[in-house]
Structure formats: structure tokens, C-alpha cells
C-alpha positions in Angstrom: -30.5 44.1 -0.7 -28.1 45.7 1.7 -27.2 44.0 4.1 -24.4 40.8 3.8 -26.9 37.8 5.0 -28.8 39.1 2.1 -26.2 39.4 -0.5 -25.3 35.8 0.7 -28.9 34.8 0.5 -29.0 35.9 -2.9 -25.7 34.4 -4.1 -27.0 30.9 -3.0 -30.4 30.9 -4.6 -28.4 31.8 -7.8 -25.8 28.9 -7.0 -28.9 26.7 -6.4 -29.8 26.9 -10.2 -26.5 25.8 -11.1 -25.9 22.6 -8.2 -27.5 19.9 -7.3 -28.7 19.8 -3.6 -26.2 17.6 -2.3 -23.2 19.7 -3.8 -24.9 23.0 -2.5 -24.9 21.2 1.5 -21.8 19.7 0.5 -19.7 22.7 -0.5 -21.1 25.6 1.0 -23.8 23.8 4.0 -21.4 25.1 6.5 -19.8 28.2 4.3 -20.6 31.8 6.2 -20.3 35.3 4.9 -17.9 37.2 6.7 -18.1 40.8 4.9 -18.3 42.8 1.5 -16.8 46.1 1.3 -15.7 48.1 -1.8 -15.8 45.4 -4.7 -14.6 42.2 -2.4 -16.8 39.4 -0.8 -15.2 37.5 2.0 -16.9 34.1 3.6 -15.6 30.9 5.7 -15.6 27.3 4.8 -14.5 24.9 7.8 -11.5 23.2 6.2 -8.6 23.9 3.5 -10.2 21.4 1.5 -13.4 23.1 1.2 -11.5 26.2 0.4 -9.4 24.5 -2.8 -13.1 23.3 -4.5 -14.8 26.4 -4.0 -12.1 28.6 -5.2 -11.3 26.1 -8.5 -14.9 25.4 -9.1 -17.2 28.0 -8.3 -15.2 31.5 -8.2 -16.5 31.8 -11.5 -20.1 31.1 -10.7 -20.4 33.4 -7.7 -18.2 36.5 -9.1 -21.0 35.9 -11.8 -23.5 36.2 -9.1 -22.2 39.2 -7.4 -22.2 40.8 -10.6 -25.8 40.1 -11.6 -26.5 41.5 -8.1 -24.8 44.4 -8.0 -24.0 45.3 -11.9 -19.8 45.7 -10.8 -16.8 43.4 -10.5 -16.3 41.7 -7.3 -13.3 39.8 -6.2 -13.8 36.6 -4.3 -11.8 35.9 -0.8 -12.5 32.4 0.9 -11.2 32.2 4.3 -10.8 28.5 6.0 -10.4 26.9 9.3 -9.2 29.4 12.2 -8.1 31.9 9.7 -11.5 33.6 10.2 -10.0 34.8 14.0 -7.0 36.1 12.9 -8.7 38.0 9.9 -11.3 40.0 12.2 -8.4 40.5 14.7 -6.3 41.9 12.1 -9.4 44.1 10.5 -10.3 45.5 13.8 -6.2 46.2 15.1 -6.8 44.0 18.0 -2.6 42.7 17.7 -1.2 39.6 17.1 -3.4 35.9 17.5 -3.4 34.5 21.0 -0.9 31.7 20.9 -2.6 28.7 20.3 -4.5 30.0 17.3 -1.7 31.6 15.7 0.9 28.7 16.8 -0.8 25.3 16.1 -1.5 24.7 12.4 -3.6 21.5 13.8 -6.3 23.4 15.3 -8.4 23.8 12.4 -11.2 21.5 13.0 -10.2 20.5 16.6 -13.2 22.2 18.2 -16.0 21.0 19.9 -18.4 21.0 17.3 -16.8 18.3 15.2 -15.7 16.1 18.3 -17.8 12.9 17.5 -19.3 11.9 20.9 -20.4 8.2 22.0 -20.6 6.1 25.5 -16.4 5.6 24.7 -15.7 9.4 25.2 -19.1 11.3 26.6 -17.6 11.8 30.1 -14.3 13.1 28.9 -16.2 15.5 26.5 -18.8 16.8 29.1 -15.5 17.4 31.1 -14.0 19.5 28.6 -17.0 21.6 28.1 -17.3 22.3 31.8 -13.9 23.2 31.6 -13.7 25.4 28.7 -17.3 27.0 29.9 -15.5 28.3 33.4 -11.7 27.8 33.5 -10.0 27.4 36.5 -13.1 26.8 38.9 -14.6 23.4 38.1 -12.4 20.8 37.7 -9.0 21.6 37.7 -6.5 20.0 36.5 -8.3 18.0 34.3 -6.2 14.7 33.3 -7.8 13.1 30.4 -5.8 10.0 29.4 -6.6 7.0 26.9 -4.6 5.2 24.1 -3.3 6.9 20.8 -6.0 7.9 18.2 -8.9 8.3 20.0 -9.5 12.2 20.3 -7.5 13.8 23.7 -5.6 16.2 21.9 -8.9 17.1 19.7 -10.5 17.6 23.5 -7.1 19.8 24.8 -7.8 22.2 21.8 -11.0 22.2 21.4 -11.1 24.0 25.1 -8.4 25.7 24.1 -9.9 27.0 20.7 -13.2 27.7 23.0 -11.7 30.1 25.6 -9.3 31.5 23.1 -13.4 32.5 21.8 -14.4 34.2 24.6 -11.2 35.3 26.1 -9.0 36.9 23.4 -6.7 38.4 25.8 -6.4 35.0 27.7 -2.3 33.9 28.1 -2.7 30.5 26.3 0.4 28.3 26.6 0.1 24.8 24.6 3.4 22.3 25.2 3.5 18.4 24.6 5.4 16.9 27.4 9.0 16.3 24.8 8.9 19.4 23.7 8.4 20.8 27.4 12.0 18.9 28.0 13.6 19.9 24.7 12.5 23.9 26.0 14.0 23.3 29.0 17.4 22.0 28.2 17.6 24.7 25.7 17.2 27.3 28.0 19.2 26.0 30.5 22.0 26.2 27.4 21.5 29.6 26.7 20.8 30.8 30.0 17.2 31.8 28.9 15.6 29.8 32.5 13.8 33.0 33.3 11.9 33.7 30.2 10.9 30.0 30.0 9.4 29.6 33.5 7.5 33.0 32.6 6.0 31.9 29.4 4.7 28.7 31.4 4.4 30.0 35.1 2.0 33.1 33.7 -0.3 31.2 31.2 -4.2 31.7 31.9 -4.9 28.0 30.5 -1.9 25.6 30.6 -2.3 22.8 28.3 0.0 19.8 28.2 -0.4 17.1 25.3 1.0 13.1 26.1 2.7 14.4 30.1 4.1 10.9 30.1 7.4 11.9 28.6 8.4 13.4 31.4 8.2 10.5 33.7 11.6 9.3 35.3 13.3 12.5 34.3 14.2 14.4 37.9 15.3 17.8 36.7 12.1 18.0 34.3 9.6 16.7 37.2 10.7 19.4 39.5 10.6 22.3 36.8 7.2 20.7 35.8 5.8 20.5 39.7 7.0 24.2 40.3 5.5 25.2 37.4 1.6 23.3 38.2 1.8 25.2 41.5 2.2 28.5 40.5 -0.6 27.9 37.8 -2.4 25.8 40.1 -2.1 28.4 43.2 -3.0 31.6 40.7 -6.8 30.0 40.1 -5.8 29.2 36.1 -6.6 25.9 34.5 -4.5 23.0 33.6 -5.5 20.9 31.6 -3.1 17.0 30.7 -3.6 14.5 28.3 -1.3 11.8 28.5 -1.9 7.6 27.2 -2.2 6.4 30.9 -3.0 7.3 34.1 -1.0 8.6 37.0 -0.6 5.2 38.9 0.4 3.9 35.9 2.9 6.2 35.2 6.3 4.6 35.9 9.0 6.6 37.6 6.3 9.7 38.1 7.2 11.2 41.3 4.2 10.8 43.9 4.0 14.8 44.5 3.2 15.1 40.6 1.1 11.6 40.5 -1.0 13.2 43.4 -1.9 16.9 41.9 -2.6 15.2 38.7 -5.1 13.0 40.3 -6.2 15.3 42.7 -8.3 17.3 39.5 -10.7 15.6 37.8 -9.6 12.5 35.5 -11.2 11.1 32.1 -10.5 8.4 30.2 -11.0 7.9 26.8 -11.8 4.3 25.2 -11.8 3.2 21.4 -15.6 4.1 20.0 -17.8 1.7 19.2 -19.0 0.3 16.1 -22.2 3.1 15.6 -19.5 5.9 16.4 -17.2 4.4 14.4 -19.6 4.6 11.8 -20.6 8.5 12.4 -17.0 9.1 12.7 -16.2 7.7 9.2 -19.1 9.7 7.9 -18.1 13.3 9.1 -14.5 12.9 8.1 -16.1 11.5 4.7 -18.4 14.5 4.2 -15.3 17.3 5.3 -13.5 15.8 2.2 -16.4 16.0 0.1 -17.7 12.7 0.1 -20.6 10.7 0.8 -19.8 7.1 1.1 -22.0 4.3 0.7 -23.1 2.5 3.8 -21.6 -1.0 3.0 -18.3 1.1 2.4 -19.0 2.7 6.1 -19.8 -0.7 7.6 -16.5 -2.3 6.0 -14.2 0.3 7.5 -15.6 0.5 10.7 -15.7 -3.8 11.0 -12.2 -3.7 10.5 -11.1 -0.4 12.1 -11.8 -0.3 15.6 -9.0 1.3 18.1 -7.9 4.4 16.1 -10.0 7.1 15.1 -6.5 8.5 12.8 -6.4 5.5 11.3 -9.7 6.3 10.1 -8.8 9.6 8.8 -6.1 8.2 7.2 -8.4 5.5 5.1 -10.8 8.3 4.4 -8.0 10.4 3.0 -6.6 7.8 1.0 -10.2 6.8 -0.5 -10.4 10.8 -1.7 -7.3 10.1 -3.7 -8.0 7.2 -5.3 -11.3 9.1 -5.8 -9.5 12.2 -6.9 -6.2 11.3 -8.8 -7.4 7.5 -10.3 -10.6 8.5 -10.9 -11.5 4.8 -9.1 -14.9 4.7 -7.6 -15.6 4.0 -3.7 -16.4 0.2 -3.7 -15.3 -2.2 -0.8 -12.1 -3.6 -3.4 -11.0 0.1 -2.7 -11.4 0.1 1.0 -9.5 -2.9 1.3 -6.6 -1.1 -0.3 -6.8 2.0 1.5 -6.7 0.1 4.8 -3.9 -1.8 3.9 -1.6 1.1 2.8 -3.1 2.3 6.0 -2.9 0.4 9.0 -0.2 -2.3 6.9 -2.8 -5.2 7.9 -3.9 -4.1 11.0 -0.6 -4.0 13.0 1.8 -1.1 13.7 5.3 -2.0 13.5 7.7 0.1 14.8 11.4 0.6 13.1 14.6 0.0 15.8 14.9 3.5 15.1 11.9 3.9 17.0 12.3 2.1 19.5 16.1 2.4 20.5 15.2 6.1 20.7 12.2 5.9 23.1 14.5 3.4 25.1 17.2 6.2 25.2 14.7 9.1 26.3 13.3 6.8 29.1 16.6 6.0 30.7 18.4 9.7 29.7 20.6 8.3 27.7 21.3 9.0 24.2 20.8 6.4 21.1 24.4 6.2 20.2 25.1 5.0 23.3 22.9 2.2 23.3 24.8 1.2 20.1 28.0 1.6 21.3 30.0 -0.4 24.0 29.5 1.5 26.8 28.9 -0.8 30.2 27.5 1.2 32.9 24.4 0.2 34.6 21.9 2.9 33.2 22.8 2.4 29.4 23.2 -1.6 29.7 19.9 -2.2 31.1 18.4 0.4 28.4 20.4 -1.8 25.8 19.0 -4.9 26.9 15.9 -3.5 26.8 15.8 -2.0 23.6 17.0 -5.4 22.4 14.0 -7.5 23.8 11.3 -4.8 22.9 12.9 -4.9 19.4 12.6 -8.7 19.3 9.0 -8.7 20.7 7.5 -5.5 18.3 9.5 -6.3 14.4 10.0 -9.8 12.7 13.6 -9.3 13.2 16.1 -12.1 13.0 18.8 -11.9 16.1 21.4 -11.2 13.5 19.6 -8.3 12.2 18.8 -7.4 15.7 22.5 -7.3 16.2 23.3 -4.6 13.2 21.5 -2.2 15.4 23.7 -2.3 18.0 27.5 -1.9 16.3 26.9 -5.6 14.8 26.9 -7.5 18.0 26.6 -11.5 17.3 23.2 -12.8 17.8 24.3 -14.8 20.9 24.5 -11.6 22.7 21.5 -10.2 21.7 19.7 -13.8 23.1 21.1 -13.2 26.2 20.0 -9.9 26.8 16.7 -10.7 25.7 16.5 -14.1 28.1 18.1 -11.5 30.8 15.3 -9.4 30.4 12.8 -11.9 30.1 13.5 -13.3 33.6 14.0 -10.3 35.4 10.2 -9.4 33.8 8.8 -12.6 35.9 11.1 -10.6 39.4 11.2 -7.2 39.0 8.0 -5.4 39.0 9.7 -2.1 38.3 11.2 -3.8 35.3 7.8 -4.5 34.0 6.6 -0.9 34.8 9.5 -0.2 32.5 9.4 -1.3 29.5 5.5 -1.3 29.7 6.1 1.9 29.9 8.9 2.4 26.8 6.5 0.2 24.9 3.4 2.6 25.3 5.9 5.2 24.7 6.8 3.5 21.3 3.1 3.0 20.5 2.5 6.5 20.5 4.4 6.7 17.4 1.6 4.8 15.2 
């Protein structure tokens, strides 16, 4: 026994007379040696909490193992997630991670392999692979937009993860479209411009996470369009999520609105009840659980726009599992989804929504409080006020404490104000659907 798929080999038949089946596929189905050298073994689960069980429950068992095999001590190291690339790159001296691996905790798991596909997201997942499989030829940009929850940040990382793979030395840049503003007004204050536009301007795959942010904001539009060309121009790939296409992007200027749809664009729906269904199970069985099907049915009947919602139930159900010892019945679920989802309905704080209001019309939040009368912050005050109204179960009174405790007859008749000029003004409409997908985002 010398080589390490042996050793493995052997440490799971004697791990099999300890476990039952469906802990062996649960706990170490997808767990892969890596190496053993001097008196170490190193293998990789898929997730951090595979990683916790193996290394609290069954250290012990396969140290045991390793020594019955070999008649010596070994020592145990269990890698997870996309630590297993920066581990072989570190062994062999290859330098430091590209930057999407080493920069973005949240890519463990977002690869293609656990992407749940159905009829609601097959096109924008075949994109993504044709994509990832030859960057910068077939479809590029690639625009893949849909509402909050459903998977197009999964998709933007997954291609990312996938050339990261084969490309090691590929220049990976990975910006959502607020933090793209925040980085440019910061280097604009410490006169860093140049080093900004070349971390962008040089990147090999360009991916940009929820573009809509930049809409309506001129000095950001025209860093961003300068930016796609020389991307664009030097044969790389760009790839944009964003919660709504370019047409319906308010306030995007037309040269942006027509590179964006001059690429290839996907859109992503909510899934449908029998992905819903696998979905539940996958995230179930990466957090160690199997769930009964009436408990699967339950959660999918009454979750049906949000795959993180989902996540979010399943997670809950492993603590009730885990810290109330409570077993998984539908009484349980019916918690979970409450804490979850607060009976089906995001609602979002005037915090929330006074901000995104601010951000859309460049103004700042305190200034939508205060008593400022020009055009731009008046109109983003009235509009705060009726989006407000229209997305809590706020009184006018309380509506009024937001804003430097205005009286509630002033708060009516910005509300009525904007009311009507919604039934006159198409770009009105544009705007605050706009602010109000904007606030959504948040759920």
C-alpha cells in the first residue's frame, strides 16, 4: 500500500466498520485525499461544515486507522472549500492566489458543480459554461440579470472559480457595481486614478455583480464605459449580473445600455416546484442532513422566489436540529420559515430605503432628512417618503420622525405629489421602480 488512493482506500473500509452507510456518503462521499508525507495526511471536504464534523468526530477514528496501517503516529489535516488551491499553490511556490480565490470568502461552493439547474435557469447556466470553457471568444459580455436570490452571483463565480482552474496566471478582477463607485471616489481622493483604472482596464476576466448601481451616476458611467472598451477591445471577457435588463435600467446611458446588450443576455427566473425541491435537498445534504420528503414538499410549497431564503430555512432547521436537539417535523419548518422570510414578506427599514433613495439621486441621507429645498434632494425626499409609505406599515407620523419630525400633513402631500406625477411622468415611474428594485436587493 503505497500510493495515497490506496492509503485513502484503506482508511475508508476501516471507517466503514465503524459508520453506517449513510454517515460514510454523508461525511466523507465527496471528501478527497490530497497527500501524506512524513507522519501527516491531508484530504478535502467541500464545505467548512463538513470540516467541523470530521475533525470533532472522526479524527480519532482515522488517526487510529493510519496507525493500524502504517504502525506510526499520524496527524490529521482537513482542508475545505477553495482552500485546497491555495494549499497546492503554496506547496509547489507558485505565489500568492489569483484574486478571486484568495479575495472572496463566498466562493466556496459557488462553482458549477453545485449550481442546481432547471427550465428557470438552464439557458443562463449553459451560458456560463460556454463562457468559462473559452473566455473572451463566445459570447461576450455576457449580461445575466434576474431578481434577488435566484443564483447570478453563484453563475459570475462559478466561471470565475472555473478559469481561475485552468488559467492560474489569469488577471481576475471581481467588483459589485457600489463598491466599483465607493473605489472610485476613493481614488479620486487620494489621487490613486491610475492604479484603479489599471487594476480594472488590465483584468483577463472582468466580473461585475448587481451593474445597476451605477445607473444615473455620469462620472461612474463614463469611468465604467472606458473601462468595458479597453477590456472589451483587448479580446478579455466581461461578464454582468445585474436584477434587470438594460432597457430597464433607468437613467443608463444608451452607449453603456447598447454594449451590454450587444453580448449575449440571460435571464434568470424563480425555479419551479421540482427544483425547488432538489435545491432544498442539496443544501440539506451539505449541512449534513437528510430531510424527509413531506418536510421538502412543505418548504418548497411555501418558498418559491428565493433560493437564499431557502438556505436560510435549511440553516435554521440544522440548529434547531443541532442546538435544541428538536427533530425535523413540518411544526419546525413552519418556525424556521417564519424567523426566515417574517411571513413571507420582506420589509425594508427607512434606513433602507432613505439610503437607496439618496444613492439614486447622489445625494446623501442626511440630506433627505434635513431641510434642504433644491430640486434634486426634494424630489428624492418625496420619494423616499411615498416608497416608505408603500413598503412598511408605518403611520404618517412615524413616517415624519424620519425626516427631522416633519408633521404628517407634509409627509401626505409628498406622497399624493408623487402619486400623481406616477400617473404623468414616465421617468418618475422608471424611478422609483427603479429605487424600489434597488431596495429589494437588500432582502
Amino acid at each position: 500500500m503505497n500510493s495515497l488512493k490506496d492509503v485513502w482506500a484503506g482508511v475508508l473500509e476501516i471507517l466503514s466498520r465503524e459508520l453506517t452507510v449513510t454517515a460514510m456518503n454523508t461525511w466523507f462521499g465527496d471528501c478527497k485525499p490530497v497527500e501524506i508525507s512524513d507522519d501527516r495526511l491531508v484530504i478535502h471536504t467541500s464545505t467548512e461544515f463538513k470540516r467541523g464534523i470530521i475533525e470533532q468526530r472522526f479524527t480519532g477514528i482515522i488517526t487510529d486507522a493510519l496507525r493500524d496501517l502504517f504502525s506510526c503516529e499520524f496527524h490529521l489535516l482537513v482542508l475545505a472549500g477553495d482552500e485546497l488551491e491555495e494549499y497546492l499553490r503554496e506547496k509547489n511556490n507558485v505565489g500568492p492566489m489569483n484574486p478571486i480565490v484568495n479575495s472572496l470568502p463566498e466562493i466556496a461552493g459557488y462553482t458549477f458543480d453545485r449550481f442546481i439547474v432547471g427550465a428557470s435557469n438552464k439557458f443562463a447556466h449553459a451560458a456560463a459554461i460556454a463562457v468559462a470553457e473559452n473566455p473572451g471568444k463566445t459570447y461576450n459580455p455576457l449580461f445575466i440579470y434576474g431578481n434577488s436570490g435566484l443564483g447570478k452571483t453563484h453563475l459570475l463565480l462559478a466561471i470565475g472559480h472555473a478559469i481561475a482552474s485552468s488559467n492560474p496566471d489569469a488577471r481576475i478582477v471581481y467588483v459589485k457595481g457600489d463598491d466599483f463607485i465607493v473605489q472610485m471616489v476613493e481614488s479620486i481622493q487620494k489621487g490613486t486614478q491610475e492604479e484603479f483604472r489599471k487594476k480594472h482596464r488590465n483584468a483577463d476576466l472582468f466580473l461585475v455583480d448587481d451593474i445597476q448601481f451605477i445607473a444615473g451616476k455620469q462620472a461612474i458611467q463614463d469611468e465604467f464605459f472606458h473601462t468595458f472598451n479597453n477590456i472589451y477591445e483587448a479580446g478579455h471577457q466581461i461578464v454582468i449580473t445585474s436584477d434587470r435588463p438594460p432597457l430597464e435600467m433607468n437613467k443608463l446611458e444608451d452607449r453603456l445600455r447598447t454594449r451590454f446588450e450587444g453580448g449575449l443576455m440571460a435571464d434568470v427566473q424563480p425555479p419551479d416546484m421540482e427544483t425547488r425541491m432538489v435545491i432544498i435537498r442539496n443544501k440539506a445534504a451539505g449541512l449534513g442532513m437528510l430531510l424527509p420528503d413531506d418536510v421538502v414538499e412543505y418548504i418548497a410549497e411555501n418558498i418559491t422566489a428565493n433560493i437564499r431564503q431557502i438556505e436560510g430555512v435549511v440553516k435554521r432547521l440544522t440548529a434547531y436540529r443541532d442546538i435544541l436537539d428538536d427533530s425535523i417535523s413540518i411544526n419546525s419548518v413552519k418556525r424556521a420559515i417564519k424567523d426566515v422570510i417574517r411571513v413571507g414578506a420582506y420589509i425594508p427599514t427607512p434606513d433602507v430605503i432613505i439610503e437607496e433613495s439618496a444613492r439614486y439621486f447622489n445625494v446623501t441621507a442626511d440630506e433627505i432628512r434635513g431641510q434642504r429645498r433644491t430640486k434634486n434632494i426634494t424630489m428624492a425626499r418625496q420619494i423616499s417618503m411615498y416608497l416608505i409609505r408603500n413598503l412598511t406599515n408605518m403611520s404618517l407620523v412615524d413616517i415624519g420622525k424620519e425626516y427631522e419630525d416633519r408633521n404628517h400633513s407634509t409627509v401626505l402631500t409628498s406622497i399624493r405629489k408623487v402619486e400623481d406625477l406616477l400617473n404623468t411622468d414616465s421617468d418618475i415611474a422608471g424611478t422609483v421602480r427603479d429605487i424600489s428594485s434597488n431596495i429589494n436587493s437588500h432582502s
